[in-house]
C-alpha positions in Angstrom: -8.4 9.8 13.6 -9.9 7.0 11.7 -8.1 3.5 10.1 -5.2 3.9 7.9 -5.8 2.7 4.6 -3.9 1.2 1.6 -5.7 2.0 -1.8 -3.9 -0.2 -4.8 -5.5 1.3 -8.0 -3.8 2.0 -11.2 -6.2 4.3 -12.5 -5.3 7.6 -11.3 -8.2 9.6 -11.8 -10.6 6.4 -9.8 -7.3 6.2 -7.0 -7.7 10.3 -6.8 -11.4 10.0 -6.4 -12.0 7.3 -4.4 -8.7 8.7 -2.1 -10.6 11.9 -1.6 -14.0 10.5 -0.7 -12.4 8.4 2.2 -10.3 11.2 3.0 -13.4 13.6 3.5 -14.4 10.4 5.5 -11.7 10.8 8.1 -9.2 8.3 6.7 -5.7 8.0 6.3 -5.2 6.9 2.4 -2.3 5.9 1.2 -2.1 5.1 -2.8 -0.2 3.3 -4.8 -0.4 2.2 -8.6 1.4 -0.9 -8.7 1.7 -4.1 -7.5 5.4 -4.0 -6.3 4.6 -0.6 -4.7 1.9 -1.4 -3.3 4.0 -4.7 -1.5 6.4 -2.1 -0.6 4.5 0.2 1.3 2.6 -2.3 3.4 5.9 -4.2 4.6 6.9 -0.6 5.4 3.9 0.4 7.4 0.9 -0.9 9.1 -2.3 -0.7 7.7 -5.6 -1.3 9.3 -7.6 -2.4 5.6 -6.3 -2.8 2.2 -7.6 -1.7 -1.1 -6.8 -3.7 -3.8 -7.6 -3.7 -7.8 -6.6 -6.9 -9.5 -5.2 -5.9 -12.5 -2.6 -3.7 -11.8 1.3 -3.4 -13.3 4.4 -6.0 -12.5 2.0 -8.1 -9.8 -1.9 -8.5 -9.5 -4.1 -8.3 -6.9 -4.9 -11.5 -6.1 -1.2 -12.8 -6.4 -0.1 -10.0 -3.9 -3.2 -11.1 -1.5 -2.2 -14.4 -1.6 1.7 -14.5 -0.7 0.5 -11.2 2.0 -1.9 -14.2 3.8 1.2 -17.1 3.1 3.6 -14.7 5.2 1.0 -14.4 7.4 -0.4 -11.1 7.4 -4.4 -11.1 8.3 -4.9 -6.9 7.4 -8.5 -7.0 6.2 -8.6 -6.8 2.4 -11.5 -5.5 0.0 -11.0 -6.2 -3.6 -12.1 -3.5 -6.0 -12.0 -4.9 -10.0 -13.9 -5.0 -13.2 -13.9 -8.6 -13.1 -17.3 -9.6 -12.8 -17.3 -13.5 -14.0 -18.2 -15.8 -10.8 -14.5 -17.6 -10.8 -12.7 -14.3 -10.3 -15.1 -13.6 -7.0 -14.4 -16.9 -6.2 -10.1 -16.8 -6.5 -10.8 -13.6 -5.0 -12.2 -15.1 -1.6 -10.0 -18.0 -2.2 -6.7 -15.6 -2.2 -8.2 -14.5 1.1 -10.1 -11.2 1.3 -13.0 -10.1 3.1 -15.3 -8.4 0.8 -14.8 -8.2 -2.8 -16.9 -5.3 -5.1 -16.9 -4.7 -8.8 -16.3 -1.7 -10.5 -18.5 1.0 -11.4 -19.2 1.3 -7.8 -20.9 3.6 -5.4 -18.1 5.7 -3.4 -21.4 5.4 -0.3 -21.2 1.3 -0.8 -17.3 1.2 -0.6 -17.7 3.1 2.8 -20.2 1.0 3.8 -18.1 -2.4 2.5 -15.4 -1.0 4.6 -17.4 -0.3 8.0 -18.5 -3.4 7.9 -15.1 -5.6 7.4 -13.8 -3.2 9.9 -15.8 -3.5 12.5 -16.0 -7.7 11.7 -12.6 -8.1 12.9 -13.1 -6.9 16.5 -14.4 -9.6 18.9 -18.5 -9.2 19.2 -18.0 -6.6 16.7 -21.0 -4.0 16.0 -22.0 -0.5 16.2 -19.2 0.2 18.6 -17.2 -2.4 20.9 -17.9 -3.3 25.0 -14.4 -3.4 26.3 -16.6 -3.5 29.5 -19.7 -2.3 31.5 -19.1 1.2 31.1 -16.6 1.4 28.3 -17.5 1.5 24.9 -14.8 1.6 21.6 -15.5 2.9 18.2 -13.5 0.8 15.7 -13.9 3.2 13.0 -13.6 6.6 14.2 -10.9 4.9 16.7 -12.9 6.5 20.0 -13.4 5.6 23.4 -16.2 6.9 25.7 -17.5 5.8 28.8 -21.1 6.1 29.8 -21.9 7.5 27.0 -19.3 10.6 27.6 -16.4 10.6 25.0 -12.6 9.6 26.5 -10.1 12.0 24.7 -6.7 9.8 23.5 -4.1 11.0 21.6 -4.2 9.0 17.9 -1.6 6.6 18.7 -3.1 5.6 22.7 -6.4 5.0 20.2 -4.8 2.9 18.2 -3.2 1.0 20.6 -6.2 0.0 22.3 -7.8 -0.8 19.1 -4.9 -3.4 18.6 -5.6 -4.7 21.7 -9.1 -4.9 21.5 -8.5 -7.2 18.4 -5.9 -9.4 20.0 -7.7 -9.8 23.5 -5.5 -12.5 25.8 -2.4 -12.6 23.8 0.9 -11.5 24.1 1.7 -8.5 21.7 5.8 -8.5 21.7 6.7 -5.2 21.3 7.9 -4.6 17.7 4.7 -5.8 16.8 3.5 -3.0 18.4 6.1 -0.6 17.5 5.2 -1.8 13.8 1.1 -1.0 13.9 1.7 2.5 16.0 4.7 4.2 14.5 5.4 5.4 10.4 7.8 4.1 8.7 9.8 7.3 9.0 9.2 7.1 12.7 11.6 6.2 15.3 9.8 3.8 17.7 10.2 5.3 21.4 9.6 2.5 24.2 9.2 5.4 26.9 6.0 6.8 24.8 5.0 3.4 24.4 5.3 3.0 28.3 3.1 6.4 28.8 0.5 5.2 26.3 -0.1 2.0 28.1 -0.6 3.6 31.3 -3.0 6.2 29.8 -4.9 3.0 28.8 -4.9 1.7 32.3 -5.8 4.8 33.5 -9.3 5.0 31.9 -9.4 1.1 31.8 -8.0 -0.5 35.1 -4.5 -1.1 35.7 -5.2 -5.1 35.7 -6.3 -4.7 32.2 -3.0 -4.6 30.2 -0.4 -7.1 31.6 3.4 -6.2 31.4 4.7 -9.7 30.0 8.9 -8.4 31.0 11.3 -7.9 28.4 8.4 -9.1 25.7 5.5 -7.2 25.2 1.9 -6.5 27.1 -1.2 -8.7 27.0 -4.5 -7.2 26.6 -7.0 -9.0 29.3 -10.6 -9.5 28.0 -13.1 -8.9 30.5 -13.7 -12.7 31.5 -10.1 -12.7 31.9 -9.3 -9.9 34.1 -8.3 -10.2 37.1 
């Protein structure tokens, strides 16, 4: 299971392409063709990156960006436009994305592009990520290994720990976490959420993930534990 993906492109036959590439890749693609859609389907569901042309129908890239970031949403963004003058790079970054790549574009760069903004937003971020001396996270196939021997979790125990891993020492509150591991068609069950934490502690130490009652869990870095 690799990150979930939001792909906002108009033009169906680039969307269809692009969404098959990333799809052979492992990833979860999600398209949509419109601005408003596109708004819809990321307040509906969590996504770990976002896709996003700039000129699309009804509301534009960078417009949609920029009230996602005012509401406070940080999901990593990668624009992908035929704009090519300096000031639209520049609103781009301004509007608050990560990476920003004009059109034609190699399908290998884009997975590259994405790898790397990926693996940015995890703390000491690189090939894979030290959760500690034997334990080692891949933030892009979403896999955890120790010693160098691979840890099987089901997808939504990997994606929990990935959410932790990039919210070390705070306080997740529950729906937050309901929100990132569950569809939007899902019915969040705290039980499974209960059996995927102690999985987690299982593999990781049980003073690793901190019950905070009736809120959440908190994620302990390493020169945090306990």
């Amino acid at each position: 299971m690799k990150p979930k993906i939001l792909l906002l492109e108009d033009d169906m036959e680039l969307s269809d392409t692009v969404a098959k590439f990333l799809r052979a890749k492992g990833y979860d693609v999600v398209q949509s063709f419109d601005g408003e859609e596109a708004a819809e389907k990321i307040y509906e569901t969590r996504f770990d990156l976002w896709l996003l042309d700039v000129k699309v129908p009804f509301q534009n890239g960078f417009d949609l960006l920029e009230q996602l970031r005012k509401e406070g949403d940080d999901t990593p963004a990668i624009f992908i436009t035929s704009l090519h003058g300096a000031d639209d790079a520049t609103r781009g970054f301004a509007a608050g994305c990560d990476d920003y790549i004009r059109k034609p574009f190699a399908l290998k760069e884009l997975q590259a592009r994405i790898e790397a903004v990926i693996k940015r937003r995890y703390p000491g971020g690189g090939e894979t990520i030290a959760v500690d001396e034997c334990h080692r996270f891949d933030p892009i196939d979403l896999t955890l290994s120790a010693n160098g021997e691979r840890i099987p979790l089901k997808p939504k125990e990997a994606r929990l720990l990935a959410l932790f891993l990039q919210h070390p020492d705070k306080t997740l509150r529950k729906e937050e976490i309901f929100d990132a591991l569950w569809e939007y068609d899902e019915t969040p069950n705290e039980g499974s959420l209960r059996t995927f934490v102690k999985v987690l502690r299982k593999h990781l130490g049980k003073e690793r993930i901190e019950t905070v009652k009736e809120v959440g869990y908190r994620y302990r870095s390493v020169g945090e534990s306990r």
